[in-house]
C-alpha positions as CSV (number, residue, x, y, z in Angstrom):
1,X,103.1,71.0,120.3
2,X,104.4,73.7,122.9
3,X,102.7,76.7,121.8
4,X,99.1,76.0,122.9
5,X,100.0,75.2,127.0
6,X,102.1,78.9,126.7
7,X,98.9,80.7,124.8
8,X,96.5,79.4,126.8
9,X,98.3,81.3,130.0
10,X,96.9,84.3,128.0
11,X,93.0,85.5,128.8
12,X,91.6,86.8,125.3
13,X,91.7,90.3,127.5
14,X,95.6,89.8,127.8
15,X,96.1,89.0,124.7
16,X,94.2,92.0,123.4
17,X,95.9,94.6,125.9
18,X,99.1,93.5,124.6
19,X,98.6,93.2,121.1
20,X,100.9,90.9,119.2
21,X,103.3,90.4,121.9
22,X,102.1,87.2,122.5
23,X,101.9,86.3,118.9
24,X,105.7,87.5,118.5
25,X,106.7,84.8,121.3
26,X,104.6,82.2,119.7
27,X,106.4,82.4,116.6
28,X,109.9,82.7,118.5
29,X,109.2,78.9,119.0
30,X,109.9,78.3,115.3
31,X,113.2,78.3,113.2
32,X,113.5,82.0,111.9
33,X,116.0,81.5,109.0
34,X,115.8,85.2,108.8
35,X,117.9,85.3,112.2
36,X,119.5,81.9,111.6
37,X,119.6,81.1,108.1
38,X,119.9,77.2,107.2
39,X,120.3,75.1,104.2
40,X,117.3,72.5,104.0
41,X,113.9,74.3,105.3
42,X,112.1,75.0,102.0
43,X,109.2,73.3,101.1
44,X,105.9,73.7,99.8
45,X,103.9,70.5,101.5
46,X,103.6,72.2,104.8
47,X,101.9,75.9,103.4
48,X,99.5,73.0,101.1
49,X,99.1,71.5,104.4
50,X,98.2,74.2,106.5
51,X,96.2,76.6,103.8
52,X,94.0,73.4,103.2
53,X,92.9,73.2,107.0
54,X,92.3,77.1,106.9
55,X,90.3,76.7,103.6
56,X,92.4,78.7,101.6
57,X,92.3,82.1,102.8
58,X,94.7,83.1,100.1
59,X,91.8,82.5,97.8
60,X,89.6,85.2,98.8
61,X,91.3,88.1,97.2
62,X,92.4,88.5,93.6
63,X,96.3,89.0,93.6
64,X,99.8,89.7,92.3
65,X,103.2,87.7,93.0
66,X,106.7,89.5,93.0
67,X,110.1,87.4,92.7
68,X,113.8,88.6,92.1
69,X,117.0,90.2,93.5
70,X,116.7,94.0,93.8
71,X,113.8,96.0,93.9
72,X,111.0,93.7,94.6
73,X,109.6,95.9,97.8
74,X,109.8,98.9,95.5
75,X,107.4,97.2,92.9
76,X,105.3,95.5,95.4
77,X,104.3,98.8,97.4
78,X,104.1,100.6,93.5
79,X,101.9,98.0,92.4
80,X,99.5,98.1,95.4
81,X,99.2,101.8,95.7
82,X,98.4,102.1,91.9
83,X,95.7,99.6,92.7
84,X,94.4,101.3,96.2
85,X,94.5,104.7,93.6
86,X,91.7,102.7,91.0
87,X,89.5,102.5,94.2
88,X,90.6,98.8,95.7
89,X,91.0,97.6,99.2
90,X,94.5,96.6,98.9
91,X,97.1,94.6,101.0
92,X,100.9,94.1,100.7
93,X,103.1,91.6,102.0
94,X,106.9,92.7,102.6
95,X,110.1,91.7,104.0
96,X,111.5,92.8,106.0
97,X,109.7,94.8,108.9
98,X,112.1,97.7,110.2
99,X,110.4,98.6,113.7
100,X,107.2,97.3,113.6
101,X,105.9,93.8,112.9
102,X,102.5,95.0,110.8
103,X,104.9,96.5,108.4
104,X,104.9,93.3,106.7
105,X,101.2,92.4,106.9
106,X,99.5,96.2,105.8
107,X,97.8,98.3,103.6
108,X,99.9,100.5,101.3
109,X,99.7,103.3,103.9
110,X,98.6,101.8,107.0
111,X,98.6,98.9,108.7
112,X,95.0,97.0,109.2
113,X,92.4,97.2,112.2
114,X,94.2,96.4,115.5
115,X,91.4,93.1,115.8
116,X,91.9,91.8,112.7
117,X,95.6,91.1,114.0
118,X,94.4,89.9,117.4
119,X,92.0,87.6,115.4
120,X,94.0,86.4,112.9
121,X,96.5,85.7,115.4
122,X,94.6,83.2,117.5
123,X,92.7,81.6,114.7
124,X,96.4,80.6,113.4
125,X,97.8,79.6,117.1
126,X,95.2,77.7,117.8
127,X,95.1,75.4,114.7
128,X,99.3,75.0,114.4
129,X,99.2,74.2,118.1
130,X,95.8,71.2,117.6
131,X,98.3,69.7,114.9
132,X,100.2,67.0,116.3
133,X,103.8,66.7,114.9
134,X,103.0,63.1,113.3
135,X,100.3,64.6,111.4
136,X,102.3,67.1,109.7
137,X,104.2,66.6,106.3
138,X,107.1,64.5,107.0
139,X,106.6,65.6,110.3
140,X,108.3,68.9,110.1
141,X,106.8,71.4,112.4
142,X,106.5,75.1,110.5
143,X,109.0,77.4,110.0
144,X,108.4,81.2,111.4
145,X,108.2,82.6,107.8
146,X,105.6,79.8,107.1
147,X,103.9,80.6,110.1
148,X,104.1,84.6,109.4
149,X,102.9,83.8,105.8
150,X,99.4,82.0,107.0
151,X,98.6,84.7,109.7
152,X,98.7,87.4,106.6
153,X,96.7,85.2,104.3
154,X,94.1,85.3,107.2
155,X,94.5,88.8,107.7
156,X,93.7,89.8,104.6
157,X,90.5,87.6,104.2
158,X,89.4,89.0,107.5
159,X,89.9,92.6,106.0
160,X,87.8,91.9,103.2
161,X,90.7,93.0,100.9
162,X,89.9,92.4,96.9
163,X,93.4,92.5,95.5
164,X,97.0,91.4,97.4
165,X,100.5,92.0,96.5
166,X,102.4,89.4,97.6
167,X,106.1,89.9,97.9
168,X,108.7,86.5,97.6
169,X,110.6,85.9,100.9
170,X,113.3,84.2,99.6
171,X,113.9,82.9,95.8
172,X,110.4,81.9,94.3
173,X,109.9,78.2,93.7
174,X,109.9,77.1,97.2
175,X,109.1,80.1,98.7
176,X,105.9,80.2,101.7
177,X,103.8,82.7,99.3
178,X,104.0,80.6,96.1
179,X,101.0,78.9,96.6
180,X,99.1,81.8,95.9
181,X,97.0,81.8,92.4
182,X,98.6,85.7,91.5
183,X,97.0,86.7,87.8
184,X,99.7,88.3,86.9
185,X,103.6,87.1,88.0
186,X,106.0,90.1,88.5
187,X,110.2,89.2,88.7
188,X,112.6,92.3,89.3
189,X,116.2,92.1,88.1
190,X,118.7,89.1,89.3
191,X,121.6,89.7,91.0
192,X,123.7,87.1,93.2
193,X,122.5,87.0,96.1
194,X,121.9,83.9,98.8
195,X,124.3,82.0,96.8
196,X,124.6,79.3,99.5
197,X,120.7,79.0,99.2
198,X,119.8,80.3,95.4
199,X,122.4,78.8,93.7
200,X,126.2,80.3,92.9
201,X,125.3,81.7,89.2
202,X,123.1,84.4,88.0
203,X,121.4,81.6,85.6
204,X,121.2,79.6,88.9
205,X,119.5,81.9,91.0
206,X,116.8,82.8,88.0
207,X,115.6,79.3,88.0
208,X,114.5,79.9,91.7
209,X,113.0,82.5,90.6
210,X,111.2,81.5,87.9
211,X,109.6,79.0,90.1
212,X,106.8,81.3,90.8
213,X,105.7,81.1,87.3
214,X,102.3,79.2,86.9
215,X,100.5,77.6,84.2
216,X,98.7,80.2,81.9
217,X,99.1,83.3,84.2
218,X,101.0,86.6,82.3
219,X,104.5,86.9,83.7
220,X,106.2,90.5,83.4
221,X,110.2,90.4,83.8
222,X,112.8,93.7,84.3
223,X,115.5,94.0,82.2
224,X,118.8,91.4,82.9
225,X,121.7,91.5,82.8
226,X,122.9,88.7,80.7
227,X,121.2,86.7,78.0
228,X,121.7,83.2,79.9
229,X,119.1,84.7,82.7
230,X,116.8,85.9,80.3
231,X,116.8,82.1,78.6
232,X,115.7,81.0,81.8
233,X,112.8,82.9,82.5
234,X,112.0,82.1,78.7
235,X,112.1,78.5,79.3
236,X,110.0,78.4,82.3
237,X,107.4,80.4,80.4
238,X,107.0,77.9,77.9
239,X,107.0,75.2,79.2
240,X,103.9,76.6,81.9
241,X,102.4,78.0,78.3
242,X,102.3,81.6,80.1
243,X,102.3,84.4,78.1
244,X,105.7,86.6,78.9
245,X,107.1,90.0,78.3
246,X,110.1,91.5,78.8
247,X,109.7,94.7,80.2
248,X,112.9,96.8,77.8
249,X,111.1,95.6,75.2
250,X,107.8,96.6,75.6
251,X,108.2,99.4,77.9
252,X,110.9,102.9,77.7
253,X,111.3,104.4,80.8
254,X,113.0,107.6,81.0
255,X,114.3,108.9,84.4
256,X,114.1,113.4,83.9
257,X,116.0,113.8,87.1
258,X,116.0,114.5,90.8
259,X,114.1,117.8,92.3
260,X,114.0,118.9,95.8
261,X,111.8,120.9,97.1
262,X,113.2,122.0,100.9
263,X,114.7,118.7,102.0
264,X,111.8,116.9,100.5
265,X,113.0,114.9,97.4
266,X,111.7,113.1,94.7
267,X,112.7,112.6,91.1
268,X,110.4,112.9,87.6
269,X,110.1,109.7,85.4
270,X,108.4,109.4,81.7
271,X,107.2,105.7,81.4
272,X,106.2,105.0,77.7
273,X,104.3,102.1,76.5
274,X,102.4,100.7,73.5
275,X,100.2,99.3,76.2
276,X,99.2,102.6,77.3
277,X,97.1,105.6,75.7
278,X,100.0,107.6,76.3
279,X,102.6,107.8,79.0
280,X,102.9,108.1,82.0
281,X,104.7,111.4,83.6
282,X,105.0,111.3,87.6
283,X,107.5,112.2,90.3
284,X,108.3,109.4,92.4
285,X,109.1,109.2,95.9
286,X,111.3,106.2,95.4
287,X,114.5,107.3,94.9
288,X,117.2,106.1,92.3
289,X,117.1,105.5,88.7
290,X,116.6,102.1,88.4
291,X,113.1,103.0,90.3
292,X,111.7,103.6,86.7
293,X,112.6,100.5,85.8
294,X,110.1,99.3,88.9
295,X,107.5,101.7,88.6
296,X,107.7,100.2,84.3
297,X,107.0,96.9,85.7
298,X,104.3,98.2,88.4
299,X,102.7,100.1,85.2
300,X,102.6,97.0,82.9
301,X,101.5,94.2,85.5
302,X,98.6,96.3,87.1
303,X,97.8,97.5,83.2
304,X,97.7,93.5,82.5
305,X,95.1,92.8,85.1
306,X,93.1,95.6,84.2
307,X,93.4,96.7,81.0
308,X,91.3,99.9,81.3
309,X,93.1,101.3,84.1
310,X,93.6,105.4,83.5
311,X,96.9,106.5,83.0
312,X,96.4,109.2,85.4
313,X,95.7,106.4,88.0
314,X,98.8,105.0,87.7
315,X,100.3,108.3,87.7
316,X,98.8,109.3,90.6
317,X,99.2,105.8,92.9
318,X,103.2,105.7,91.6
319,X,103.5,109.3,93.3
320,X,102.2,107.8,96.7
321,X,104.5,105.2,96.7
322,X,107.3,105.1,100.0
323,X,108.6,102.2,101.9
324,X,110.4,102.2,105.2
325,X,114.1,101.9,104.8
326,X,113.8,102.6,100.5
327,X,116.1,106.0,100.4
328,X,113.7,107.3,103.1
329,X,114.2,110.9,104.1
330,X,113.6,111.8,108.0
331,X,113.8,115.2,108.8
332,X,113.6,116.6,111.3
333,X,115.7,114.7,113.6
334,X,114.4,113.7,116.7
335,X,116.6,116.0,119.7
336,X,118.9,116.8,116.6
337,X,117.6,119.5,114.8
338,X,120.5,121.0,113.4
339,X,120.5,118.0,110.9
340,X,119.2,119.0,107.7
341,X,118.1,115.9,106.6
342,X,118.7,112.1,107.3
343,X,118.5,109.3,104.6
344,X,118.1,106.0,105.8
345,X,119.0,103.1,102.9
346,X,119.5,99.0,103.6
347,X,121.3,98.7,100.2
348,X,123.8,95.9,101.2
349,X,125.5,94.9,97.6
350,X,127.5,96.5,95.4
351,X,125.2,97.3,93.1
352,X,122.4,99.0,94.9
353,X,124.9,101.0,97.2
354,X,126.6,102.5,94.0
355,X,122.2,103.5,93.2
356,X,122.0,104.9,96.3
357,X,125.3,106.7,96.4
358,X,124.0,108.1,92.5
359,X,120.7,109.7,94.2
360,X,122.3,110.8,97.2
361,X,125.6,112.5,96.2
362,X,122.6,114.4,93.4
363,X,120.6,115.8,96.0
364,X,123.1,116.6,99.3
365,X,126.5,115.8,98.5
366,X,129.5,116.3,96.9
367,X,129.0,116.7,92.7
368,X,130.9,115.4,90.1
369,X,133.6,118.3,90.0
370,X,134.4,117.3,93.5
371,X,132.3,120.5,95.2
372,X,129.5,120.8,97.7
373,X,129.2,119.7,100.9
374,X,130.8,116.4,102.4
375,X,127.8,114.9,104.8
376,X,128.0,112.1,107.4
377,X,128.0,108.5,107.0
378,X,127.0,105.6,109.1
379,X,127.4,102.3,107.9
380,X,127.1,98.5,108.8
381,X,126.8,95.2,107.1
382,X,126.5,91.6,107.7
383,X,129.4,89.5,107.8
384,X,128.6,88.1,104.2
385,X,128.3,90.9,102.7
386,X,130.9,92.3,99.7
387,X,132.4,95.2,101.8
388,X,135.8,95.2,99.5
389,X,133.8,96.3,96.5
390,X,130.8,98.3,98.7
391,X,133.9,100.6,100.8
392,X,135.4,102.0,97.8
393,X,132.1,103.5,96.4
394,X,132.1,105.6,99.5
395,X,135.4,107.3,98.7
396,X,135.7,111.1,99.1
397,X,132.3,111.9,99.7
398,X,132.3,112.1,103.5
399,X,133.6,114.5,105.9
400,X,133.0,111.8,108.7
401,X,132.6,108.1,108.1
402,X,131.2,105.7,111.1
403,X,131.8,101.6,111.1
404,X,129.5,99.4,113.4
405,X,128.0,96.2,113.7
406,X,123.8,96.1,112.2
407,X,122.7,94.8,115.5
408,X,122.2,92.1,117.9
409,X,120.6,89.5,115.2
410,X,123.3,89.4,112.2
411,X,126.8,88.6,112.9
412,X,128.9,90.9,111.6
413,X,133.3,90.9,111.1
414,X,134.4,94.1,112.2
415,X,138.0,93.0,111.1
416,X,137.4,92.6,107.9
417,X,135.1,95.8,107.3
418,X,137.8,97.9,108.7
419,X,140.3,96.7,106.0
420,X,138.0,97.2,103.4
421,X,137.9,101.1,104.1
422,X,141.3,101.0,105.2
423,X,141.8,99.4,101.7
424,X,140.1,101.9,99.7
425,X,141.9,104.9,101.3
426,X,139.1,106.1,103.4
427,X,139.4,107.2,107.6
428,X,136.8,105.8,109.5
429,X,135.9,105.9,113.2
430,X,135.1,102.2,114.2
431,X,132.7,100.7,116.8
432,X,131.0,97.5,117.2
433,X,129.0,99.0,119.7
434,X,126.1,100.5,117.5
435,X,124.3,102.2,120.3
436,X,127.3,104.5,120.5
437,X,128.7,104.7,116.8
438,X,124.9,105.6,116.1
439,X,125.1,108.2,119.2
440,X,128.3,109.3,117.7
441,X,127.0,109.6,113.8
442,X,123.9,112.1,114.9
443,X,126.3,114.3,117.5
444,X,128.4,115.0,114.3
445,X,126.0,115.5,112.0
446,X,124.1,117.6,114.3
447,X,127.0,119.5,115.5
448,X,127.8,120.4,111.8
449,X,125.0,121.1,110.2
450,X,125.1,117.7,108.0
451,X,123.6,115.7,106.1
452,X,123.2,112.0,107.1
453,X,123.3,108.5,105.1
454,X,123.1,105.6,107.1
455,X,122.8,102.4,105.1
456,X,124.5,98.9,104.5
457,X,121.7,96.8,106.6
458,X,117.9,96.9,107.3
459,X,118.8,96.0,111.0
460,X,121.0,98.9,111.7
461,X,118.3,101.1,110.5
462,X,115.7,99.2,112.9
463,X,118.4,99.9,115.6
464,X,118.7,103.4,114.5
465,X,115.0,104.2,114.8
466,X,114.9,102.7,118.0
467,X,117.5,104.4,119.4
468,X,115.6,107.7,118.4
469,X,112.3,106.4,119.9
C-alpha cells in the first residue's frame, strides 16, 4: 500500500514537530465520503478486520453509542460531561471537526495529550500500510472515516479512559463505530436526511438507525415524529430482546426560558423523571428548546448505566455542556469589537434552522410584535440542501442579509440559493467568494453595532474561524 514508503520519509522527530500533519496526508490517501460522498462504501468486515489485528481497543473502556438525525452531538457531549462530572476519565467521538482535527477524538473540554495522538497515529499507519490489499475483506482498502474511527479507538485506550461516547458518523447499522459493545444505545429524533444514502422515508432512514441496536443492551429513543418510526425502533428492540424506552413517556422535560446575562446566554430546563429522586433543574449552554429533549435522553441513558448517579451530578455536568458550531456565542470579535455578539450555528434543514431562528430572534433580535433590533446574517449551504423552505424562515429579521458558497470542499448552487431568497421576499447581497462575503458580513456588523448569525453549514463556519485566525 502507498502510505508506508510516504511515512517512512518522516523521522519519529518530524513527525512529532509537526504533529498530525503527517497523519492528515496519510488519511488524504483514502476515500473521504465526507468531501466526496458515494453510494456503496459501508461495511462492517473491514472495522472487524482491522479492530481484530489491534486487539480490540474499543474494548478497553466501558461505553455509550449515539444514532439519529438531529441532535446527536448535543447528546453525546451532554452525556460525556455528566459522566466526566461523576468523576470519570471520559472521551467523545464527534463529527464533524470545525478547525481542528482533535475536535473529533477529545475529552469533553480538551483535547488528549499531544503523544497520545502522535502515538496512536503511527501504531495505526504502520499496521494499515503492513496489510496488503489481497488480505483485506474483499480487498477493499479502508475508507478515511474507517481509518479516523481506529486511530480514536486507540487513542482512547492509550488515555486510559474508563467510559466513551461514541457518536454515529452516518446512519447506524453500517456505520465505522458500530462495532463497539456501548451498555446503553442512545437514538436522537429522525428527520430526512441523506436520503440518497439512508433511505427516502422517515421509516426508512429509522431502520439505519436502529441498526446500532444490540442484543440485550437498554436502548433510550427521543420523541418522533410519526408512529411508523416509532414501530421501527420497536421492532428492532424485540427482535435483539433489548429492553427500550421511549424517552416522552418516561421522561417530561420542561424548557423555563432563555436568560442572558451580558451577551452570555443560556436557557433554564426542568427534566422530570420517575427514574430520578427528583428533577433535575439546570441552565444549559446548549441553546434551543428541543435541547431539553437531549439533555432528557443524556439524563436517562447515563441514569441507566449507573443507577445511583446524583441528580446534582447531572445537573451540574449538563451545565458544562458546549460544542463548537452548537449556537456558539463568540464575543468579542477578533479586530471587530463593535460587534456585540456573534452566534455561529451549522443548522442546515428546515427544521433545525426554524430552532435556531426561535433561540436567536429570543435573545438579540427582532420579537414577536415585530420590535427590537434587526442584526446581521451570513449564510451558506450545500447544494443539496432545502434552501426554498430554509430562506423564508429568515424573513424580516435582518437589517443585512449575506449569500455565499460554505467553502472550498462542498459544492454549492449559488443560482438556486439566490431564488430562494429572492422567492421569499428577502434582499440579499450575494457572493460566492466567502473570503469576502465573510469580510463583508463582520464590516457591517461591526460598523453597526450588530449582532451576528452565521449558519446554514459547518464548513462556512470552519472558514469563518479561519479567516479570523
Amino acid at each position: 500500500m502507498r502510505g508506508l514508503s510516504f511515512y517512512m520519509q518522516a523521522s519519529k522527530e518530524t513527525m512529532e514537530e509537526h504533529s498530525l500533519d503527517f497523519f492528515m496526508d496519510w488519511l488524504d490517501l483514502y476515500l473521504n465520503f465526507e468531501r466526496n460522498p458515494k453510494k456503496g462504501i459501508f461495511w462492517l468486515d473491514t472495522m472487524e478486520f482491522f479492530t481484530g489485528l489491534l486487539g480490540h481497543p474499543e474494548r478497553a473502556y466501558r461505553c455509550l453509542h449515539v444514532a439519529g438525525s438531529k441532535g446527536k452531538g448535543s447528546v453525546s457531549m451532554m452525556a460525556a460531561c455528566i459522566l466526566e462530572e461523576a468523576g470519570f476519565k471520559v472521551g467523545l467521538y464527534t463529527s464533524p471537526h470545525i478547525t481542528d482535527f482533535r475536535e473529533r477524538v477529545a475529552l469533553p473540554h480538551s483535547f488528549l495529550p499531544a503523544q497520545i495522538y502522535v502515538d496512536s497515529a503511527r501504531q495505526l499507519m504502520e499496521l494499515v500500510d503492513s496489510v496488503a490489499d489481497d488480505n483485506l475483506p474483499a480487498g477493499r482498502r479502508p475508507t478515511w472515516f474507517e481509518l479516523v474511527t481506529l486511530f480514536a479507538m486507540l487513542c482512547f485506550k492509550r488515555a486510559g479512559l474508563d467510559w466513551v461516547v461514541w457518536e454515529v458518523g452516518l446512519g447506524g447499522r453500517l456505520d465505522s463505530t458500530n462495532v463497539v459493545r456501548p451498555e446503553c444505545c442512545m437514538i436522537t429524533a429522525i428527520e430526512l436526511e441523506h436520503t440518497d444514502f439512508l433511505g427516502d422515508t422517515l421509516e426508512k432512514i429509522a431502520g439505519e438507525k436502529a441498526g446500532i441496536i444490540k442484543p440485550g443492551v437498554p436502548v433510550l429513543v427521543a420523541a418522533q415524529q410519526t408512529e411508523g418510526v416509532r414501530e421501527v425502533f420497536l421492532k428492532k428492540a424485540r427482535e435483539c430482546e433489548s429492553p427500550i424506552a421511549f424517552c416522552d413517556q418516561v421522561s417530561s422535560p420542561s424548557f423555563l426560558g432563555y436568560c442572558r446575562e451580558g451577551e452570555d446566554a443560556g436557557m433554564s430546563v426542568s427534566i422530570s423523571s420517575s427514574k430520578f429522586s427528583r428533577s433535575v433543574n439546570t441552565k444549559l449552554r446548549l441553546l434551543g428548546r428541543f435541547q431539553a429533549d437531549n439533555a432528557a435522553l443524556a439524563c436517562l441513558a447515563v441514569k441507566t448505566v449507573l443507577p445511583g448517579i446524583d441528580e446534582g451530578v447531572m445537573e451540574r455536568g449538563l451545565s458544562k455542556a458546549v460544542l463548537p458550531g452548537r449556537f456558539e456565542l463568540v464575543f468579542p470579535v477578533k479586530g471587530f469589537g463593535n460587534i456585540p455578539v456573534m452566534v455561529l450555528d451549522g443548522a442546515h434543514t428546515p427544521r433545525s434552522v426554524a430552532f435556531t431562528m426561535d433561540s436567536f430572534k429570543s435573545l438579540y433580535g427582532v420579537n414577536a410584535g415585530g420590535t427590537g433590533i434587526k442584526p446581521v446574517l451570513l449564510f451558506a449551504c450545500a447544494a443539496d440542501k432545502d434552501v426554498e423552505d430554509i430562506a423564508p424562515l429568515f424573513r424580516d429579521s435582518f437589517s443585512t442579509v449575506f449569500l455565499t458558497r460554505p467553502g472550498q470542499a462542498k459544492a454549492s448552487d449559488m443560482g438556486r440559493l439566490e431564488k430562494a431568497f429572492a422567492a421569499a421576499g428577502m434582499e440579499y447581497r450575494s457572493d460566492p467568494d466567502y473570503n469576502a462575503a465573510i469580510q463583508d458580513s463582520l464590516i457591517e456588523a461591526d460598523l453597526k453595532g450588530l449582532p451576528l448569525l452565521v449558519t446554514g453549514s459547518f464548513y462556512l463556519l470552519a472558514e469563518l474561524k479561519k479567516h479570523l485566525l
